[in-house]
Structures are given as C-alpha cells and as structure tokens.
N, C-alpha and C positions, 0 to 999 in steps of 0.2 A: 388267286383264282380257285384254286382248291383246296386252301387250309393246308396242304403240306409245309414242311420247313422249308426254307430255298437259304443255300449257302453264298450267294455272290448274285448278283445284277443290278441295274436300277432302278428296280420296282421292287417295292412289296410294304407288306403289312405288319405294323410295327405294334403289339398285343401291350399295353402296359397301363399301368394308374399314376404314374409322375405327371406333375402338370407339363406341356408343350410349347407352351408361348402363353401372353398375356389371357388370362380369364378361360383358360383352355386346358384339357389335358385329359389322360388316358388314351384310346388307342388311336391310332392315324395311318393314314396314306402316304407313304415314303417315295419320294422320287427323286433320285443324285441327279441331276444337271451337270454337265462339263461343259463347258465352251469351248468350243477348239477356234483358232484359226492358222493362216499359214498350209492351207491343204490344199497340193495344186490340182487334186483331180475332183473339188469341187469348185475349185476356182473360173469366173466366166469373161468375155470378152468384153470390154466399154467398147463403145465406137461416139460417141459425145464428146464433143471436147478435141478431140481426136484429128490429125488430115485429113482434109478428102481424101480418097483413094486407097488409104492404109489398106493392105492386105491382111485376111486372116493370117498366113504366113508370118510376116512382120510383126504384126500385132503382137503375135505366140513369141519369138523370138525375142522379142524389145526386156520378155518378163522371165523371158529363160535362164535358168542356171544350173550347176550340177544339183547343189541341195531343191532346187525347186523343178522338176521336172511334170508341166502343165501337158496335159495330154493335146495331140492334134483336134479331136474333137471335141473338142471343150465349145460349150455353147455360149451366148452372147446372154448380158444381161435380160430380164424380165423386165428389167424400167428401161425404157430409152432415154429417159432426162439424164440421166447418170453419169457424171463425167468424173475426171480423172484418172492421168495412168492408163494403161493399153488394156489393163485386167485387175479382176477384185483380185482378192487376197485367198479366197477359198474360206469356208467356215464349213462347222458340223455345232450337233449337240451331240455327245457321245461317239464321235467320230460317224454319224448315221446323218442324212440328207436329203430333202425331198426338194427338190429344185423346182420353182417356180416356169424357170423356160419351160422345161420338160413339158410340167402340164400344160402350159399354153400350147403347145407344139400338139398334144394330143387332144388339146378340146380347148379351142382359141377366144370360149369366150368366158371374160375375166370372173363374172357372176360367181361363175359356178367354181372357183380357181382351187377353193380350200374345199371341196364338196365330197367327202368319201364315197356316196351314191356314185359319181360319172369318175371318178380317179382311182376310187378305195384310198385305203388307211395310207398315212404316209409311215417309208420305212421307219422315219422317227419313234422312240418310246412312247409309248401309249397308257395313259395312265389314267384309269378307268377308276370310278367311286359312287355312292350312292349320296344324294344328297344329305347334306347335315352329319357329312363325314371332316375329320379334321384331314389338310395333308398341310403334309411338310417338304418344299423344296429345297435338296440340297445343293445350291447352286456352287459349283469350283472352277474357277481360270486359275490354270496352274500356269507356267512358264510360257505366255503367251507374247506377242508380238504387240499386240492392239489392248483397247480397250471394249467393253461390248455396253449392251441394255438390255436385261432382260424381264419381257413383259408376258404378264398372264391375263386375256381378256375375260372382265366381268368378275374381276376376284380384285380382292385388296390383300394386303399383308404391311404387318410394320417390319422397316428395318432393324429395329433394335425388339426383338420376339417378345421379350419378359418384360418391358417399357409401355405402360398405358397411356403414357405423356408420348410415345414415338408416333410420329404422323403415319396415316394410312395411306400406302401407293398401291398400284399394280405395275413402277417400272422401276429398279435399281441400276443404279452403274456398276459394273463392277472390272477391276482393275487386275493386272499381274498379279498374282500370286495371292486371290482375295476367295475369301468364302463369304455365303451368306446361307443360314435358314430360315426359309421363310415358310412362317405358316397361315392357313387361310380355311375356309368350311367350303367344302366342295356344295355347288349350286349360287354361288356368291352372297349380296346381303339382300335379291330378289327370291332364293332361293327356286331358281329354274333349272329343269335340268337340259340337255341337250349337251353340244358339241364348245369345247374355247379352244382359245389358240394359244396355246405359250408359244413366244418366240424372240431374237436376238431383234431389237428396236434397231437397229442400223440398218441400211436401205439392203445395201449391198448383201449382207450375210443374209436377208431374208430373201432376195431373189434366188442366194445358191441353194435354201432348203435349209436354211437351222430353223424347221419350228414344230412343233408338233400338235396332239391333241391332248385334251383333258375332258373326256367321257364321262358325263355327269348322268345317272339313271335315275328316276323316279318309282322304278318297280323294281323286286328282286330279279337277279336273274340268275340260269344256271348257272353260268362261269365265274359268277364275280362271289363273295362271299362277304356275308355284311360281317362290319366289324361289331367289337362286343360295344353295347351303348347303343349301337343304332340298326337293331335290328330289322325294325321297320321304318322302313324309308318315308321321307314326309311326301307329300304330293307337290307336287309342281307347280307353280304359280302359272297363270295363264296368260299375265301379259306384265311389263315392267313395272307401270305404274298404277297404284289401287282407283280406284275410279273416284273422284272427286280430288284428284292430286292436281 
C-alpha cells in the first residue's frame, strides 16, 4: 500500500523480472493462504440429521474434549441442510474468520450475505490489485485433520504454474501437508474490476467464515500502489460478454 518494505505478513508486493508461472512474469501480488481446520472457537452447531430435542447443551458436549474446548456460544450452522455429527470442525484462512451466521443474524437477508456496503470487510485478508496485475496464491495445509478446496471466483489458475499443457481451474484440492502456487491476472479473463470471493469449497468451512475478498480496481488509488508494468490500470469491461457473443 505504501511502497515501504514489509518484513512478515500475508500480503504484499513482490518487485522482480523472473518469469512467475506459464507466459507470465516480473512483479506480482502475493498472498500466503493457510487453511486451518480443527478451531473449536470457529466451529458451529448442525441440528440436521440430528434428534429431535437435542439441546444446545448436549449438542456442545457430544463434541467436547480437553484438546477441543468449543465455546458455549458457538452459533449454529448458516445452511440448515447440513448434517452430520452435533458440530463442524471449525476452519480459518490464516487462523482469521468471518462467519456466515454471524451475518445472517445482523442482516438476515442472504442477497446481501458477502456485501461490504451492509457488513464491511471481512476480518479475513484482503488482497487488493489493479487490474492486469499478476497475483500469486500461496496456498499451505500444513498438519491438518481434513482435507479442504480452495476456490477463487472469476479467476482461473493452472495447477501445475510453469505447465501450458496444465488445465485451467479456479478450485484445487488440497491435502495434509500440501502446497500449491497459484497464479492468475487480477480482473479475471473478462477483465472486470470489482469485489471475488476466494474461499474454502466445502459447505461447512464456508458457513464458519474461511473466505475472503480480492479487490480488483480500475483507477488508481491512494492506498494501493501500482506495481512496476502496470502502471496504468486497464478499464473495466462493462458487462461479461461482448455484444454479439
């Protein structure tokens, strides 16, 4: 955001002329991903599936243990279809969490669910760019329980980065103790700018709050600082598809 150095976080801006992935290279938009799971104080309640009658009480207890200590106020899933077990597991991205209930509970209609205008930013990492910016996801599950999916709306990346033959996704698996980088051009291949969602593809982690944003701009702004290559940002496409498509 400033051009200063930064020693340590999840974000920042990476200055160099090495290529970065297939047909790509010099500077880019850095953002570490962790998946967490196993976090009982984002963990929430199923009631699907479930007894009639089951108490919150009960519920809390069935999943209780000393290494897992879920809080008493722990809220109920955001999906109700959702069954299995009394309770998710808990997820973060970066141990940080913007929980779906939550927002229901403060503005109950679903429209608006991902809306920074009625909610603001989620505490999630926020990783802001100008279009026709490179960024690079550094996704890591280190010693985790589960396995996750992790999706970036309206962006593609190959899993295999320096592979022109690797298929183009926006969702990977990724497993125990697995990394992936993945690179992609901020604005996607409509190049628009506006708000996407990265987030953990499984039902459950995405009701507790693993997901964030990816702030795509069209104009310069104070805070952000374009990178070397793209100093003038393109303009913004005005709708998905060109008119005779």
């Amino acid at each position: 955001q400033t051009g200063e150095l930064v020693r340590s976080g999840p974000v920042a801006d990476i200055h160099g002329t090495e290529p970065v992935a297939y047909n790509r290279g010099g500077s880019f938009r850095e953002f570490v991903a962790q998946v967490s799971d196993t976090v009982p104080h984002t963990a929430q309640l199923v009631t699907a599936g479930n007894p009639p009658g089951l108490s919150r009480e009960n519920a809390i207890a069935a999943g209780q243990s000393i290494s897992f200590q879920m809080p008493t106020t722990m809220l109920e899933v955001a999906f109700p279809h959702l069954n299995g077990g009394t309770h998710t597991t808990g997820g973060a991205f970066n141990f940080r969490s913007a929980s779906l209930t939550a927002r229901l509970q403060s503005n109950p209609d679903a429209s608006k669910l991902f809306s920074s205008k009625v909610h603001g930013d989620p505490s999630t990492p926020l990783l802001r760019a100008y279009i026709g910016d490179s960024i690079l996801f550094r996704l890591l599950s280190g010693m985790q329980n589960e396995t996750h999916t992790f999706v970036v709306s309206g962006h593609g990346y190959r899993p295999e980065r320096y592979d022109g033959d690797s298929r183009v996704t926006n969702t990977i698996h990724i497993g125990i103790a697995e990394r992936y980088d993945l690179a992609t051009t901020a604005g996607g291949y409509q190049e628009m700018a506006g708000d996407y969602l990265y987030y953990n593809g499984r039902t459950s982690k995405l009701s507790e709050g693993s997901w964030g944003i990816v702030r795509v701009h069209d104009k310069l702004q104070k805070d952000l600082k374009p990178l070397p290559g793209n100093e003038k940002p393109r303009k913004s496409a005005k709708q998905l598809c060109p008119k005779g498509a």
